[in-house]
N, C-alpha and C positions, 0 to 999 in steps of 0.2 A: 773934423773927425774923418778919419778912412779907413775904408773896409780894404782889409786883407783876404786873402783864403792862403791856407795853411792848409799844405799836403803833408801829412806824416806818412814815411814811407817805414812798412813794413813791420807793422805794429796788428795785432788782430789775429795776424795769419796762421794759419793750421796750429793754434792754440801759443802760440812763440808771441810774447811782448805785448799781453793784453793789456789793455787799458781801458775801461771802464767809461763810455762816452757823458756819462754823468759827474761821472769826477772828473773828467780831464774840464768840462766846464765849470764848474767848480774852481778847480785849480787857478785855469784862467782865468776866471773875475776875479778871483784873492791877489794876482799882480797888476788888476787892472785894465783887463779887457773888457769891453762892453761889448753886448749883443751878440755872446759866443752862440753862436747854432751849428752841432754837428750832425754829422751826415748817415745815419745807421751808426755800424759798427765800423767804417771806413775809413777814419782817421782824416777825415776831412773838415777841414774846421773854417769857418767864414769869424771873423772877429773886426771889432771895431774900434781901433786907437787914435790918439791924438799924431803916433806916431807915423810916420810917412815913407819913414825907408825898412822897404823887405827886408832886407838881410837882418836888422836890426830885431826886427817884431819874430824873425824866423828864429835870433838869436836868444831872443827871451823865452819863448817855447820850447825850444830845446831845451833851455838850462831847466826850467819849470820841471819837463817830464822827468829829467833826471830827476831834481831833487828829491818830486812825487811818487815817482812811482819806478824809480830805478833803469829806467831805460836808455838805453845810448841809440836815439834813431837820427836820419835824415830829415829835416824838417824843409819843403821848400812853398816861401811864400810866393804869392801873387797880387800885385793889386787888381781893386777891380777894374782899375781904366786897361789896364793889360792882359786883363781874363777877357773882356769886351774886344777888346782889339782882337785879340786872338780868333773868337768865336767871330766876328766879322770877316777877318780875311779867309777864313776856313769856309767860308760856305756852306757848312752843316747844316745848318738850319733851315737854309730854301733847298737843298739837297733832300732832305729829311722831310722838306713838305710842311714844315713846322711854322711858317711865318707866308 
């Protein structure tokens, strides 16, 4: 299993392309995502599939919102070893006092 996170870009915003953080997981387990947890009203979405390439799981979600709920957005995923990577080399974290 691997965890993705799924950035929706520009859904939420000053009332334009709402989507409903309870239905869009919803939605999501109905194609088959496990462990959808979103993030507020943000459009950020952490999910868990068998499936292991982003673009791939980026490309199911998109088609999903369309079908759902009408929206033509940017979807861009992440895995976690590259969300980790990321937040590693950034230094945020001992910047931030956090770790």
């Amino acid at each position: 299993m691997t965890t993705h996170l799924a950035l929706l870009r520009g859904i939420n915003v000053s009332g334009h392309k709402m989507i409903n953080m309870v239905a869009l997981k919803k939605a999501l387990e109905g194609i088959g995502f496990t462990n959808v947890v979103t993030y507020i009203q943000s459009g950020n979405v952490f999910v868990d599939t068998e499936e292991e390439n982003p673009s791939k799981v980026g490309f199911l979600i998109k088609q999903e919102i369309f079908k759902e709920f009408g929206h033509d957005v940017p979807v861009i995923v992440i895995g976690a070893a590259d969300l980790q990577a990321c937040l590693d080399a950034t230094g945020f974290w001992t910047m931030k006092g956090l770790i």
